[in-house]
Structure formats: C-alpha cells, structure tokens
N, C-alpha and C positions, 0 to 999 in steps of 0.2 A: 121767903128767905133766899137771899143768893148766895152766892161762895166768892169771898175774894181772897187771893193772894197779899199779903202783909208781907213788909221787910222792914229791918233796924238799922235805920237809918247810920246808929252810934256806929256801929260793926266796921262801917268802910270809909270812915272818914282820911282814913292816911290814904298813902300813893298804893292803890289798888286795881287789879280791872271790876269790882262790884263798886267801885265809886262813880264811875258812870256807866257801866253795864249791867241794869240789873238782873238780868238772866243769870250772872254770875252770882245775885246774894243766895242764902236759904231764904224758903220763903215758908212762912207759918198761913197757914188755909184757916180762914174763919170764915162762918156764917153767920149772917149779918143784914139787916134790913136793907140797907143801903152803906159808902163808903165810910159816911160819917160815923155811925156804928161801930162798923171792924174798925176804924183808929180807934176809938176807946177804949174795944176790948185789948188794943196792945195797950194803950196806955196803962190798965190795970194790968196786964202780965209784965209793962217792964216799963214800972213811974219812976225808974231812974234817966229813962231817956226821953222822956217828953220833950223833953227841949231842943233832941237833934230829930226828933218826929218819926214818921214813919211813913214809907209810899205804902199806898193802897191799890190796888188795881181789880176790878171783877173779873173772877177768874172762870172759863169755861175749860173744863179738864176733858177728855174723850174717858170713854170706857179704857179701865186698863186689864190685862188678862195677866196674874202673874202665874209664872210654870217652875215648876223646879226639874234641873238638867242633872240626874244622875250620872258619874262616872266611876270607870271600874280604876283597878289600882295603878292602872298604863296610864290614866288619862283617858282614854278611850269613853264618849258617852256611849251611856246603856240604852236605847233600843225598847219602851215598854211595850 
C-alpha cells in the first residue's frame, strides 16, 4: 500500500489560488494500491463531486516530530 494525497477538485473551481495551485487545496491522505484506487476511495467519501474529480498524487511525507511549547503568563516559553 502506498499513501497518496487526494483533493476536491468541486472546492476550487471559482477564482482562487487552489485552482491552479494545488499546494494551496486540503489535502485528504489515503492508502491505496495504486492512483486509481485512492480516486475511488474519494469518490465513496464525496459521490457528489464525481463529476468535477479529484487530483490524485503519491504522496511521500518525512517523519514529522510534533512538540508542545509551553508558556508562562508573560508569554514567555518555559524551559523543561
């Protein structure tokens, strides 16, 4: 199974910048054999828009680390 990135094509059809840049849509992460797959799985999450489609792209993500930055009542981050 690979990972690809999905977007709804419906979402940016007016004057937008996710109408030709799609860095700018959200993008829905599925797994998926191959492209033609992940279109399907949108097509079951959203058979209203079948007909404006959907980009598909394989998506390779890095490791991500997330951290949480406590602060005190100044603003000031805390230091663990």
């Amino acid at each position: 199974m690979r990972e690809y990135r999905c977007t709804r094509n419906a979402l940016y059809q007016h004057d937008c910048t996710g109408r030709h840049d799609l860095r700018e849509r959200q993008g829905h992460y599925i797994m998926a054999r191959n492209e033609e797959e992940a279109w399907q799985k949108m097509a079951i999450r959203y058979p209203e828009e079948v007909r404006a489609g959907f980009t598909v792209h394989e998506w390779q993500g890095g490791d991500v680390q997330v951290i949480e930055i406590k602060r005190d009542k100044d603003g000031n981050i805390i230091e663990e």
